[in-house]
Biopython code that builds the backbone (N, CA, C, O; Angstrom):
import numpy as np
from Bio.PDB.StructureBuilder import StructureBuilder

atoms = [
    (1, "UNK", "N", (168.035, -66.219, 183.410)),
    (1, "UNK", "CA", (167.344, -65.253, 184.226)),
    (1, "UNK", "C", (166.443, -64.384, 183.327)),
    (1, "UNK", "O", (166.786, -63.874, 182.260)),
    (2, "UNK", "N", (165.320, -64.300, 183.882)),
    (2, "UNK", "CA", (164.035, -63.216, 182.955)),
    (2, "UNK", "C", (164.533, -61.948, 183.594)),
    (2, "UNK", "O", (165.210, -61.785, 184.609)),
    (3, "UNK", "N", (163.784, -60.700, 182.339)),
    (3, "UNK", "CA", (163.847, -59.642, 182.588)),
    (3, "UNK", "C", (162.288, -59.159, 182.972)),
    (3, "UNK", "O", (161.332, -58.869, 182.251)),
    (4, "UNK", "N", (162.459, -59.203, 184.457)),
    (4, "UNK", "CA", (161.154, -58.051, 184.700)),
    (4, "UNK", "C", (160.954, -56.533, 184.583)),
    (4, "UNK", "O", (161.611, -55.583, 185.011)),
    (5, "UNK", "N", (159.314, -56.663, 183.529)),
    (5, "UNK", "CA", (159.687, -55.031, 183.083)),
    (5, "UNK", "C", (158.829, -54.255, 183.959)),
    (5, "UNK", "O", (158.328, -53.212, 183.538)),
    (6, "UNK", "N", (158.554, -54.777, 185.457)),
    (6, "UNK", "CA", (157.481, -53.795, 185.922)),
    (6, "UNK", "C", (157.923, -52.226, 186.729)),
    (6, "UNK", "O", (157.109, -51.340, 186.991)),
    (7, "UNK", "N", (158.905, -52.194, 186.921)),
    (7, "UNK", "CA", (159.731, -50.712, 187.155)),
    (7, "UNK", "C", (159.182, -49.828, 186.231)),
    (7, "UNK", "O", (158.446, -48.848, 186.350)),
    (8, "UNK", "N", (159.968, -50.678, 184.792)),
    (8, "UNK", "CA", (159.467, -49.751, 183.884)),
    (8, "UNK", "C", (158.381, -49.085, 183.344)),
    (8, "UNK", "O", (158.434, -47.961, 182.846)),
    (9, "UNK", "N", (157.097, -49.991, 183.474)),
    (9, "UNK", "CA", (155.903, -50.454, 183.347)),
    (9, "UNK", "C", (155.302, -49.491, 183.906)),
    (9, "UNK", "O", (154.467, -48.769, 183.361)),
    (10, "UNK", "N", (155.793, -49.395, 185.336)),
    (10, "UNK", "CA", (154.923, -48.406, 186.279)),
    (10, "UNK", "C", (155.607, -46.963, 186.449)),
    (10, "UNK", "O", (154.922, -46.086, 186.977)),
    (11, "UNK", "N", (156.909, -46.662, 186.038)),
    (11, "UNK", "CA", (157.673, -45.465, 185.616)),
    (11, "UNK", "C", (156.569, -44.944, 183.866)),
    (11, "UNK", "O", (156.201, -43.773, 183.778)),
    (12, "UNK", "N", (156.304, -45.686, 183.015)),
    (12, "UNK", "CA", (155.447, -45.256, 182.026)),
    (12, "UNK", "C", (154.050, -44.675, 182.119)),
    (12, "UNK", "O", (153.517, -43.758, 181.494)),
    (13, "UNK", "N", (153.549, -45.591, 183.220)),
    (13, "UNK", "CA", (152.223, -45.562, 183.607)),
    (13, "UNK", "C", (152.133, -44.181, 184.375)),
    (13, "UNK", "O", (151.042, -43.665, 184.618)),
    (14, "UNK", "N", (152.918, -43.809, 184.614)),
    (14, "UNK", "CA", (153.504, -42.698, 185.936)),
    (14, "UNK", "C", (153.298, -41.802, 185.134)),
    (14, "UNK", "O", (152.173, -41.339, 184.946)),
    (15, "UNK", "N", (154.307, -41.424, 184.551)),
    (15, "UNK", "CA", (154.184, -40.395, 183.526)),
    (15, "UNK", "C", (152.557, -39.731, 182.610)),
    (15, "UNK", "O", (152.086, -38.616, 182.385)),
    (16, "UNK", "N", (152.159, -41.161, 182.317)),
    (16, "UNK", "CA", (151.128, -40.444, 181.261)),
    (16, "UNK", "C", (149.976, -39.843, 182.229)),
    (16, "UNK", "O", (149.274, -38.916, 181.824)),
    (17, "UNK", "N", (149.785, -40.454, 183.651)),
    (17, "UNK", "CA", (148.678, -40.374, 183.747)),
    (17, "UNK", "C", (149.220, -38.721, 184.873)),
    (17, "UNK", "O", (148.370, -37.949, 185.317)),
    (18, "UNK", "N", (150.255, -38.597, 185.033)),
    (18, "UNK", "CA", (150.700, -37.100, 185.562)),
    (18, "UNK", "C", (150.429, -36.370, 184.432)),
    (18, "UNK", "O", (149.713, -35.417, 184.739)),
    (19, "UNK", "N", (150.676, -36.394, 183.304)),
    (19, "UNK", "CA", (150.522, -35.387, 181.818)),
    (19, "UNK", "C", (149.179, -34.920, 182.112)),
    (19, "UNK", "O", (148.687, -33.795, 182.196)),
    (20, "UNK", "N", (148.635, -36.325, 182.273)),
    (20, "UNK", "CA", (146.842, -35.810, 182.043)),
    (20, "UNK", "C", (146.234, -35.304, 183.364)),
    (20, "UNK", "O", (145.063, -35.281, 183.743)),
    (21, "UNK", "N", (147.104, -35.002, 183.811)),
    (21, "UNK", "CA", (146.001, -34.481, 185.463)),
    (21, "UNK", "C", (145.230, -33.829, 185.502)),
    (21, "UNK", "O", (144.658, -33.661, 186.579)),
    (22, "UNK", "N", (144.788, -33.070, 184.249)),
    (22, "UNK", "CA", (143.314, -31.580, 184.251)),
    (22, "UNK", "C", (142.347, -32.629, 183.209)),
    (22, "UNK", "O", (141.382, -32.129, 182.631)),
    (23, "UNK", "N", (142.603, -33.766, 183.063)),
    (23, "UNK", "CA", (141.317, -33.626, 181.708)),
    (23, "UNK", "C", (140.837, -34.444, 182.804)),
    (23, "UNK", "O", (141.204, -34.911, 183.882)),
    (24, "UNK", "N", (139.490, -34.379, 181.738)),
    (24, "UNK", "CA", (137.690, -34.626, 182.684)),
    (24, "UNK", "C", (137.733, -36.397, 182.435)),
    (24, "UNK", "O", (138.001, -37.236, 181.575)),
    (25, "UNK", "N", (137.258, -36.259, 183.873)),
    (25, "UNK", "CA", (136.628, -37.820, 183.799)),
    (25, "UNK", "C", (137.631, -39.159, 184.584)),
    (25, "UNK", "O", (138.267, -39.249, 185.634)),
    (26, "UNK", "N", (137.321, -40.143, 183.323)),
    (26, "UNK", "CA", (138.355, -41.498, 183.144)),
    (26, "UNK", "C", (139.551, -40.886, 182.791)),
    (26, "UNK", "O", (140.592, -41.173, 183.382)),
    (27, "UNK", "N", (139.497, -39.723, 181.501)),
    (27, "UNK", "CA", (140.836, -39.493, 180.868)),
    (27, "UNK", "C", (141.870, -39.098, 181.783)),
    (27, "UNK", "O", (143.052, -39.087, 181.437)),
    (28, "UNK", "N", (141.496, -38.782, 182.905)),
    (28, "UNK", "CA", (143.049, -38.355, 184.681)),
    (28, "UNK", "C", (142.861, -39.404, 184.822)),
    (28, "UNK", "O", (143.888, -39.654, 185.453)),
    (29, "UNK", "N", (142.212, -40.599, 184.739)),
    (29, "UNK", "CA", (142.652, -42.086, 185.946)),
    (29, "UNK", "C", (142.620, -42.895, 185.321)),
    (29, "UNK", "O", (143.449, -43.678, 185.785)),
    (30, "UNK", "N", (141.981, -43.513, 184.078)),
    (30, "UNK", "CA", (142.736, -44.698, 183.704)),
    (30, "UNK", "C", (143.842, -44.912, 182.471)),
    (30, "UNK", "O", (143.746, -44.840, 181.246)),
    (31, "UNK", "N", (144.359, -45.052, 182.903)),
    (31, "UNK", "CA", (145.790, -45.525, 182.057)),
    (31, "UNK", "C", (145.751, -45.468, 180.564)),
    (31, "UNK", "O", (146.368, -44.695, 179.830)),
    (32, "UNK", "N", (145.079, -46.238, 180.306)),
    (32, "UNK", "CA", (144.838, -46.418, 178.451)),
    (32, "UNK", "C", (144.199, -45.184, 177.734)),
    (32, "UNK", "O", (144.380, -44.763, 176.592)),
    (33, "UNK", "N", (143.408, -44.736, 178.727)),
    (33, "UNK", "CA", (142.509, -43.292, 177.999)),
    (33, "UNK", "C", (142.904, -42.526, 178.241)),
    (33, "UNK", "O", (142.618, -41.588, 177.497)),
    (34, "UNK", "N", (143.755, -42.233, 179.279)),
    (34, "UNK", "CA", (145.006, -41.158, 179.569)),
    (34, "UNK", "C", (146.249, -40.968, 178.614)),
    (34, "UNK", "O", (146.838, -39.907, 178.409)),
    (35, "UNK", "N", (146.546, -42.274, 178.038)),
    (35, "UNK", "CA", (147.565, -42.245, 177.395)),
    (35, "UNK", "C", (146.955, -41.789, 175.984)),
    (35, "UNK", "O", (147.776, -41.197, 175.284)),
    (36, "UNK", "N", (146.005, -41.905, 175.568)),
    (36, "UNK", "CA", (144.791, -41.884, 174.016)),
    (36, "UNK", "C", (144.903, -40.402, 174.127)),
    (36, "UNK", "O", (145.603, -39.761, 173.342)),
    (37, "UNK", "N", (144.126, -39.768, 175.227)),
    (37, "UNK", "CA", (144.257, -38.200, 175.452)),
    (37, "UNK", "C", (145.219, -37.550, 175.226)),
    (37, "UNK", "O", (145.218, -36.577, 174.472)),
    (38, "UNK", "N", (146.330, -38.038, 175.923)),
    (38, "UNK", "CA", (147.679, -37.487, 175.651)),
    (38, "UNK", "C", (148.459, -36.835, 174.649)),
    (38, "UNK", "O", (149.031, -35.745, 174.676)),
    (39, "UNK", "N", (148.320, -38.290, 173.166)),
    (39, "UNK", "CA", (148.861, -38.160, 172.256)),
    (39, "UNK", "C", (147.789, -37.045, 171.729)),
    (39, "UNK", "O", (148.391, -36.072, 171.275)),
    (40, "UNK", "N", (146.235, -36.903, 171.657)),
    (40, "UNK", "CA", (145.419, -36.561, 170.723)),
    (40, "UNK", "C", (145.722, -34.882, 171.157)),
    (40, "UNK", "O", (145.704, -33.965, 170.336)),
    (41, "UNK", "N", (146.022, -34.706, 172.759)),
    (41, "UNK", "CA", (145.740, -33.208, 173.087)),
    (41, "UNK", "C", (147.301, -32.784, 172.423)),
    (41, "UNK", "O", (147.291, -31.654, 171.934)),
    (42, "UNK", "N", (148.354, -33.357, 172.349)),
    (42, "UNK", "CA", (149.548, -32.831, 171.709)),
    (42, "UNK", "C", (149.022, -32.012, 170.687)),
    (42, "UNK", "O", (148.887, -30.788, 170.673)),
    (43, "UNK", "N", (148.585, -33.336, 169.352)),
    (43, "UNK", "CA", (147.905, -33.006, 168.450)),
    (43, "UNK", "C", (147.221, -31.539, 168.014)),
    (43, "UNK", "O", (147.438, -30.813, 167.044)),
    (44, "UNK", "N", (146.250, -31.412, 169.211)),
    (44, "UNK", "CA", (145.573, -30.600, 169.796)),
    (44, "UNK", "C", (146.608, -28.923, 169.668)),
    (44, "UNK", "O", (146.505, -27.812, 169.148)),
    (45, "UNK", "N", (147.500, -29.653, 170.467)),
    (45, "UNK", "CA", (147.981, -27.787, 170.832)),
    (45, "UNK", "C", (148.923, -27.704, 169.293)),
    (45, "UNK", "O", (148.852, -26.636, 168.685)),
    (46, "UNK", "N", (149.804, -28.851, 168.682)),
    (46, "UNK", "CA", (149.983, -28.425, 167.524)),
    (46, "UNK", "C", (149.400, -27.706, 166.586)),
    (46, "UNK", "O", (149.851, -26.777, 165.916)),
    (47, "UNK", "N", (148.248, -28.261, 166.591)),
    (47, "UNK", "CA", (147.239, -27.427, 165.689)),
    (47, "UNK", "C", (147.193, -25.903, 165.662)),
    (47, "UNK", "O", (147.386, -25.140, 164.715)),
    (48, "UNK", "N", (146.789, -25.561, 167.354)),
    (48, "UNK", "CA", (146.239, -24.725, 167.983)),
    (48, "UNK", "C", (147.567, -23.549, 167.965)),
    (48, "UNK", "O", (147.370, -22.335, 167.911)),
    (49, "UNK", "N", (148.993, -24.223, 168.025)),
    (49, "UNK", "CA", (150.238, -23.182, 167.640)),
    (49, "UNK", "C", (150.154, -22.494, 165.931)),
    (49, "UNK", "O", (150.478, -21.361, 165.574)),
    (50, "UNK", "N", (149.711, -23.408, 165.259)),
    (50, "UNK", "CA", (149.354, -22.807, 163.885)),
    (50, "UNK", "C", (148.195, -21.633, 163.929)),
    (50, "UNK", "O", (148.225, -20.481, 163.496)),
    (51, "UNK", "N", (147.124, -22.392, 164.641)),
    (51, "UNK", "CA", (145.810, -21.043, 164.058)),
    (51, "UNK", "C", (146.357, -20.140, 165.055)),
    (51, "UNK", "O", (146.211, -18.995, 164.627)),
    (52, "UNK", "N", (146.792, -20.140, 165.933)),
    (52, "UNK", "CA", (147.574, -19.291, 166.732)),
    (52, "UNK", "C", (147.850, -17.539, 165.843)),
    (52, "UNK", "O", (147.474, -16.382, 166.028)),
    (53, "UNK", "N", (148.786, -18.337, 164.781)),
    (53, "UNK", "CA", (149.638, -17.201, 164.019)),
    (53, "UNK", "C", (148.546, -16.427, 163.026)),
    (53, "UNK", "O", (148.348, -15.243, 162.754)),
    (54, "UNK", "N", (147.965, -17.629, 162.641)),
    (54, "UNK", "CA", (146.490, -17.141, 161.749)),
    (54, "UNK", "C", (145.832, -15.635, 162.444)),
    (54, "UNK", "O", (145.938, -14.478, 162.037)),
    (55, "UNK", "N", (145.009, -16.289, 163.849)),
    (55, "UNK", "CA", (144.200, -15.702, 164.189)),
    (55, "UNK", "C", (145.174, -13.718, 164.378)),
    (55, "UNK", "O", (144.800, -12.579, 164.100)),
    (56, "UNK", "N", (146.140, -14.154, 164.826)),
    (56, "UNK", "CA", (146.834, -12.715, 165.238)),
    (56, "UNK", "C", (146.738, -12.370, 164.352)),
    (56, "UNK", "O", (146.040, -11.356, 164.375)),
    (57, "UNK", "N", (147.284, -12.797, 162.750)),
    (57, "UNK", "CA", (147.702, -11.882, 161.507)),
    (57, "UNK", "C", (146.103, -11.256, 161.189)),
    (57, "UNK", "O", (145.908, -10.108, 160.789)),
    (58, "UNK", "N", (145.138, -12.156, 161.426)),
    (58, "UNK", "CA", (144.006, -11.449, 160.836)),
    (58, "UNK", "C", (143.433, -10.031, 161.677)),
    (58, "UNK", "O", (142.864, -9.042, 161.216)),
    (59, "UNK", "N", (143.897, -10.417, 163.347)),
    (59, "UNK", "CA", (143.809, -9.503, 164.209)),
    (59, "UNK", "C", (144.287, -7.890, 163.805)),
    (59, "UNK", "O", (143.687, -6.825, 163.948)),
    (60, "UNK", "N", (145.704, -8.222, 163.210)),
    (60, "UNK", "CA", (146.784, -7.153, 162.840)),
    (60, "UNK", "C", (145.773, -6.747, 161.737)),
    (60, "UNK", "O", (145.256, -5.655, 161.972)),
    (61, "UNK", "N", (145.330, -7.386, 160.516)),
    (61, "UNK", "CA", (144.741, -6.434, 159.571)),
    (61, "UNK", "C", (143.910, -5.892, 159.531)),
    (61, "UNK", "O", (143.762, -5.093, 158.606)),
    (62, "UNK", "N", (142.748, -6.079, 160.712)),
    (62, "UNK", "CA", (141.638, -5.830, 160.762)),
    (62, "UNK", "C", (141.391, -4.183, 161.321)),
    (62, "UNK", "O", (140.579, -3.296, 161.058)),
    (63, "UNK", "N", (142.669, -4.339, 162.313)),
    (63, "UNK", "CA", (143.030, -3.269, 162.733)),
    (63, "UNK", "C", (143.555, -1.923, 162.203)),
    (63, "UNK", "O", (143.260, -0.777, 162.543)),
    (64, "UNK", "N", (144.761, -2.564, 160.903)),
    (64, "UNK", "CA", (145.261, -1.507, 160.102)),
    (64, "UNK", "C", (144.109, -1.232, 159.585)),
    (64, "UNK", "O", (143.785, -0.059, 159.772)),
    (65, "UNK", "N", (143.008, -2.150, 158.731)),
    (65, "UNK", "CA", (142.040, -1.382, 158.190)),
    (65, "UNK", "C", (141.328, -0.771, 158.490)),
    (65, "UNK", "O", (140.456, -0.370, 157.720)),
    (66, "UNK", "N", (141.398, -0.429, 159.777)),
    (66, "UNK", "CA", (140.297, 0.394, 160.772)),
    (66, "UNK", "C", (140.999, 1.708, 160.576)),
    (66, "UNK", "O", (140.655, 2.729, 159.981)),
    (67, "UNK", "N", (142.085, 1.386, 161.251)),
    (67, "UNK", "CA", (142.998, 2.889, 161.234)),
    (67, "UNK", "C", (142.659, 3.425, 160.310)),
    (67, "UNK", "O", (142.012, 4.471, 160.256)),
    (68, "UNK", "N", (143.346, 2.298, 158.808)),
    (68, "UNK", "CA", (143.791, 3.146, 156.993)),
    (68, "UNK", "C", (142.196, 3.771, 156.704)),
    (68, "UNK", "O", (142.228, 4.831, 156.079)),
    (69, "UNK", "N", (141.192, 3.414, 156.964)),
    (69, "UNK", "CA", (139.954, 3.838, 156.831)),
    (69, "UNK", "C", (139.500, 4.770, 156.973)),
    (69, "UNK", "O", (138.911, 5.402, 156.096)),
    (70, "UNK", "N", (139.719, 5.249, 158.614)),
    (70, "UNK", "CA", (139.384, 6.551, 159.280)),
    (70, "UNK", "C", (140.197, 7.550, 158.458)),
    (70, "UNK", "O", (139.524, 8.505, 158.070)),
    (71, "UNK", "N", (141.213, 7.558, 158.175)),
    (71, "UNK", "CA", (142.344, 8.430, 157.080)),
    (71, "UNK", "C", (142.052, 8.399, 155.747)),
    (71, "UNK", "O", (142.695, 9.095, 154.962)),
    (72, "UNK", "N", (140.920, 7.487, 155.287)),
    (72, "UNK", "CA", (140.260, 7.708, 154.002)),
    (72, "UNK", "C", (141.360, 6.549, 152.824)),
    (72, "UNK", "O", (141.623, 6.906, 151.676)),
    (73, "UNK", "N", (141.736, 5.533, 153.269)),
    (73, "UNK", "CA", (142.590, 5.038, 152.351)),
    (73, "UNK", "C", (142.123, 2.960, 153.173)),
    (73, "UNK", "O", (142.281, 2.365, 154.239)),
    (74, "UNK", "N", (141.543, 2.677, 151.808)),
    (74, "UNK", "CA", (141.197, 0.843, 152.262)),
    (74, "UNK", "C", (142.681, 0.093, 152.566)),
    (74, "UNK", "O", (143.815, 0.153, 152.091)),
    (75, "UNK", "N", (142.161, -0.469, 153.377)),
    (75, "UNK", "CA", (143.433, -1.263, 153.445)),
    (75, "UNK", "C", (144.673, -2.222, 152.328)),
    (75, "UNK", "O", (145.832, -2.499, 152.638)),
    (76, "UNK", "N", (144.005, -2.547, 151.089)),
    (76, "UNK", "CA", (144.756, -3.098, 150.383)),
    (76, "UNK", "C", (144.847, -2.257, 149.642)),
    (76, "UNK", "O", (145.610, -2.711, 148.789)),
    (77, "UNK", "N", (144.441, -0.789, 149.221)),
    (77, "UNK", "CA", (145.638, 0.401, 148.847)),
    (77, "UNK", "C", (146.499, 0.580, 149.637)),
    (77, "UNK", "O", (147.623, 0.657, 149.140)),
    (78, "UNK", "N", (146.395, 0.733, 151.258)),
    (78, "UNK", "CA", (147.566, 1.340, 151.808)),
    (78, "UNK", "C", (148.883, 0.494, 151.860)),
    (78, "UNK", "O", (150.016, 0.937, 152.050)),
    (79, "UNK", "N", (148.517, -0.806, 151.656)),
    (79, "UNK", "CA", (149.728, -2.356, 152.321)),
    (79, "UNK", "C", (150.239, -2.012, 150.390)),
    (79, "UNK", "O", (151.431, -2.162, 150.125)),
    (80, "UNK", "N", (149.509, -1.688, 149.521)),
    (80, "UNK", "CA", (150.293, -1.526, 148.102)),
    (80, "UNK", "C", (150.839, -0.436, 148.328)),
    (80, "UNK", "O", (152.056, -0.593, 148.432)),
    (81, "UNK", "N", (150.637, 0.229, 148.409)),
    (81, "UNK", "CA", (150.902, 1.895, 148.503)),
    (81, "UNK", "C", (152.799, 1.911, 149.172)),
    (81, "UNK", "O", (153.880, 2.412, 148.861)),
    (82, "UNK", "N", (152.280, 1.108, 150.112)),
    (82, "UNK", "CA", (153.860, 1.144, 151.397)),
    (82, "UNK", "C", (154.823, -0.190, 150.586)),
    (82, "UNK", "O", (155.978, -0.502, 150.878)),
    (83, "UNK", "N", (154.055, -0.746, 149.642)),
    (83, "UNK", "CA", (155.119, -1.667, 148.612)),
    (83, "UNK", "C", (155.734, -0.613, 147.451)),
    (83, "UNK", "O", (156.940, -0.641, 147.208)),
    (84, "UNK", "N", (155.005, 0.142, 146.882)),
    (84, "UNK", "CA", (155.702, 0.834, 146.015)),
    (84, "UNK", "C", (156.521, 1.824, 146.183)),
    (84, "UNK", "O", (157.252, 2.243, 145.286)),
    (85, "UNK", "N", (156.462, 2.411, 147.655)),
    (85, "UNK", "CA", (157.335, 3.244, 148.515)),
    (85, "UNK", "C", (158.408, 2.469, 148.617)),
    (85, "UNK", "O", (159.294, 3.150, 149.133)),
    (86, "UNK", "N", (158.857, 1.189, 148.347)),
    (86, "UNK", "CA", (159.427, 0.014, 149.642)),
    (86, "UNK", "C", (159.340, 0.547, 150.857)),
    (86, "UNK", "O", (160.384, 1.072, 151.243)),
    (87, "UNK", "N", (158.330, 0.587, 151.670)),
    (87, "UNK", "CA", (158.463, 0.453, 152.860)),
    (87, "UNK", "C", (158.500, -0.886, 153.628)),
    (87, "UNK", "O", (157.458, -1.516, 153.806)),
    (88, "UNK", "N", (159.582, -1.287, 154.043)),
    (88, "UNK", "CA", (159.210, -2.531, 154.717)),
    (88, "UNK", "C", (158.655, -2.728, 155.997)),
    (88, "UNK", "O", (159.439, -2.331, 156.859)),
    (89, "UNK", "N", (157.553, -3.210, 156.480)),
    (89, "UNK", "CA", (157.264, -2.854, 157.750)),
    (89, "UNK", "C", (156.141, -3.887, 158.170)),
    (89, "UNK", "O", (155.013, -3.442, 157.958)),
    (90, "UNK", "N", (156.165, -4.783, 158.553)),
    (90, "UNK", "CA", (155.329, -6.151, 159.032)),
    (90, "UNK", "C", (153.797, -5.285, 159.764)),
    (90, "UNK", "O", (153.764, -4.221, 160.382)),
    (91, "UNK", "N", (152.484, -6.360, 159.342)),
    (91, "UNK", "CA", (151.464, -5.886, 159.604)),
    (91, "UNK", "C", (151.615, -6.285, 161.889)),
    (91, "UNK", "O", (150.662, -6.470, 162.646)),
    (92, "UNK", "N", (152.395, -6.277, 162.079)),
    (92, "UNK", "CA", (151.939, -6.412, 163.637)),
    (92, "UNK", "C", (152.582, -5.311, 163.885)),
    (92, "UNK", "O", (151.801, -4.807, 164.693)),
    (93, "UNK", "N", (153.672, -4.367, 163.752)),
    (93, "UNK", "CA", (154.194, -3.495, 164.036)),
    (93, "UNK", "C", (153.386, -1.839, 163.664)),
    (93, "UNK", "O", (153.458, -0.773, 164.275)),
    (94, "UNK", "N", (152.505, -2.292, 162.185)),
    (94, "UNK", "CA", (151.690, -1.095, 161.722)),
    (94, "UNK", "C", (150.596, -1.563, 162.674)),
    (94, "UNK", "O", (150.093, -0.540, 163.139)),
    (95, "UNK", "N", (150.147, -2.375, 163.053)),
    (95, "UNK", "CA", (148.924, -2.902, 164.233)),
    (95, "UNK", "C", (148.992, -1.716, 165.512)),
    (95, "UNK", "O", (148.212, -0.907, 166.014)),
    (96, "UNK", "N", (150.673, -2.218, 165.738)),
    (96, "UNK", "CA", (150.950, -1.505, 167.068)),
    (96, "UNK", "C", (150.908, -0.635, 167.373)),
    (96, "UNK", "O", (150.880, -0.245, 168.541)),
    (97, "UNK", "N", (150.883, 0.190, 166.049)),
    (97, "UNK", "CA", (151.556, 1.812, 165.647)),
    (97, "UNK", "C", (149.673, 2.370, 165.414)),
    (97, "UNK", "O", (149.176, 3.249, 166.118)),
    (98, "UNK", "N", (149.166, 1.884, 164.685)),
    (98, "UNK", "CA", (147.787, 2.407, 164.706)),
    (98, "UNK", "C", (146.880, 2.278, 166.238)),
    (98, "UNK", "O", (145.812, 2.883, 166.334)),
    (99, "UNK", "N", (147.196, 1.779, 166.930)),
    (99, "UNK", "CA", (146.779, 1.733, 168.274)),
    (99, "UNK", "C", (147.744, 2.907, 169.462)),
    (99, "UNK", "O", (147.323, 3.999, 169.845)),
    (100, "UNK", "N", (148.473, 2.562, 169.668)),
    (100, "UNK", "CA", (149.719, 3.382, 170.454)),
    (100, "UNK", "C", (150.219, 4.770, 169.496)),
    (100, "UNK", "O", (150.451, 5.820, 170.094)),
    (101, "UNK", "N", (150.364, 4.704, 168.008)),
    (101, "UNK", "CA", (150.755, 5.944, 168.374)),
    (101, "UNK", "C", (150.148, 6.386, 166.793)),
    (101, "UNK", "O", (150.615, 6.063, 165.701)),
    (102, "UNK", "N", (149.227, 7.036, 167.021)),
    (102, "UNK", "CA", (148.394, 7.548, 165.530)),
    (102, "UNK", "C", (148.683, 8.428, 164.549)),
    (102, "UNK", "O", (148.206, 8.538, 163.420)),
    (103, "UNK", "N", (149.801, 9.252, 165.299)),
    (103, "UNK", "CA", (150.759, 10.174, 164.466)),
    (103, "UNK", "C", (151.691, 9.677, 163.072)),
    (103, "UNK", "O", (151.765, 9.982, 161.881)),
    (104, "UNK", "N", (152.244, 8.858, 163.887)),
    (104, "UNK", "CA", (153.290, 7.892, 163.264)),
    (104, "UNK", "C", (152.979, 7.016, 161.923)),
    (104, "UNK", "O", (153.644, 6.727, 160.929)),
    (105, "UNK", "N", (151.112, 6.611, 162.544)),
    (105, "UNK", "CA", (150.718, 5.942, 161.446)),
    (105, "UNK", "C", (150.133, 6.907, 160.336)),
    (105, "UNK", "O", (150.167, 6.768, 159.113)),
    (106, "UNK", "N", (149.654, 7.800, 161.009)),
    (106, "UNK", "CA", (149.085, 8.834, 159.617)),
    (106, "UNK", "C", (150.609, 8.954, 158.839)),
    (106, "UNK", "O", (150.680, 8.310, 157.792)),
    (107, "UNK", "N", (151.813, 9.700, 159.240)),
    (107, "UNK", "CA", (153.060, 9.651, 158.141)),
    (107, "UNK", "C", (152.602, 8.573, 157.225)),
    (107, "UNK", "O", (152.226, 8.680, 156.058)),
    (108, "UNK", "N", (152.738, 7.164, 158.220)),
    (108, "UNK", "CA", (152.995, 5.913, 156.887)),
    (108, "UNK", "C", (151.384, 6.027, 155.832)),
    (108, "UNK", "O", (151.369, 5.665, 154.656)),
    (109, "UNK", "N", (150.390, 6.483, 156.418)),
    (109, "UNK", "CA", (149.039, 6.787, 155.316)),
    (109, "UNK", "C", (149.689, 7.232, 154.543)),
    (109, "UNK", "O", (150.016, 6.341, 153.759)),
    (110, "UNK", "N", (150.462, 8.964, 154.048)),
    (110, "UNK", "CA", (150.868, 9.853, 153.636)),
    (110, "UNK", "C", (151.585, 9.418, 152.711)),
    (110, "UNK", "O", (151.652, 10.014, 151.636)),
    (111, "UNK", "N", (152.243, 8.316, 152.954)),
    (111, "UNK", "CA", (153.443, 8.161, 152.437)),
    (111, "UNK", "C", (152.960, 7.023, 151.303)),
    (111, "UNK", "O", (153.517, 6.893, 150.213)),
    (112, "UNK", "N", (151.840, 6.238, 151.754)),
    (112, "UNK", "CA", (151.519, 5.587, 150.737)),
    (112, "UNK", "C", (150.596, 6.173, 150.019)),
    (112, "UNK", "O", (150.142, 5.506, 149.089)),
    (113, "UNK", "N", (150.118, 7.409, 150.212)),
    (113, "UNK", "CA", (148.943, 7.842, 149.602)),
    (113, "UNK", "C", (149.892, 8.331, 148.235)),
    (113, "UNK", "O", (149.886, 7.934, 147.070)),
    (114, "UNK", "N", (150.782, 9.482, 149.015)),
    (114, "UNK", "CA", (152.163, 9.782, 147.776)),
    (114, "UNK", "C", (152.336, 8.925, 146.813)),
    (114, "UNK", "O", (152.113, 9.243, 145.645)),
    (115, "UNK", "N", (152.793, 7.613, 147.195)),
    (115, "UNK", "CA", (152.970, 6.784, 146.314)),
    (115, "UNK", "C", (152.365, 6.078, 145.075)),
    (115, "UNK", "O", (152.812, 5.639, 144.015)),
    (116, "UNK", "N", (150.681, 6.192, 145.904)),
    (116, "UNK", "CA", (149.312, 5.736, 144.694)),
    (116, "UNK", "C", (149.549, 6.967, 143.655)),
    (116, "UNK", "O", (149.844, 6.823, 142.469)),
    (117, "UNK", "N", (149.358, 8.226, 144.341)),
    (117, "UNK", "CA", (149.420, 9.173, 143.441)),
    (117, "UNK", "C", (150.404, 9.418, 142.042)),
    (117, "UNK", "O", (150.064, 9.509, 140.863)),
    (118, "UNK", "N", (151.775, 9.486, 142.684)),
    (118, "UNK", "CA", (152.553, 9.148, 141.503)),
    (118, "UNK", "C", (152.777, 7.870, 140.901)),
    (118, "UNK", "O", (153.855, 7.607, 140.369)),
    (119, "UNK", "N", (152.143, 7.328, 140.934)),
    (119, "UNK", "CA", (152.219, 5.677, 140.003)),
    (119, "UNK", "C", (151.271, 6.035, 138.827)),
    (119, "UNK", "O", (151.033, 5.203, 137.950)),
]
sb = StructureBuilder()
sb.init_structure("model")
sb.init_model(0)
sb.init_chain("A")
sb.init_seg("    ")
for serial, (resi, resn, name, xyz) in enumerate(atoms, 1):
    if name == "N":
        sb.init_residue(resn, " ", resi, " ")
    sb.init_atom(name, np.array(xyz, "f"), 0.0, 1.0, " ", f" {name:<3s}", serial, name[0])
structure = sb.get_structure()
């Protein structure tokens, strides 16, 4: 007795071409270029989870340096400044803090300014 694989065949076919239901064109309806799309747009958002983290971190510094600026201190004095303090404190949280609450961030200026000073 043979094994017919068309259940399976059309359970596969099923799948890829549901994945692709928004892309343009052939790539939603035929089978082979649906399945090509598929793997490449994975690809795609892998990538896109990396520059992801990129684009924010540069977001976060661009910002502290706006803040550390207006307070008279460049940004890669103030991120040294809050190392020789040990302050530990991730650039998305000083992001947050120079936007929402400006008080808070002038202290951490202060505190690294202190710190340039006595070094």
């Amino acid at each position: 007795m043979r094994v017919k694989r068309s259940q399976n065949a059309h359970k596969k076919k099923k799948m890829y071409l549901k994945a692709a239901k928004g892309y343009r064109g052939s790539l939603s309806r035929r089978y082979k270029l649906a399945k090509q799309q598929y793997y490449r747009s994975g690809q795609y958002s892998y990538i896109g989870r990396k520059e992801k983290k990129r684009n924010f971190r540069k977001l976060w510094i661009t910002r502290i340096n706006a803040a550390s600026r207006a307070q008279g201190l460049k940004y890669n004095e103030f991120i040294h400044g809050l190392k020789l303090a040990n302050v530990n404190i991730n650039r998305k949280m000083l992001s947050e803090l120079a936007i929402n609450d400006p008080e808070t961030f002038s202290t951490y200026v202060n505190i690294a300014k202190q710190s340039l000073a006595t070094k």
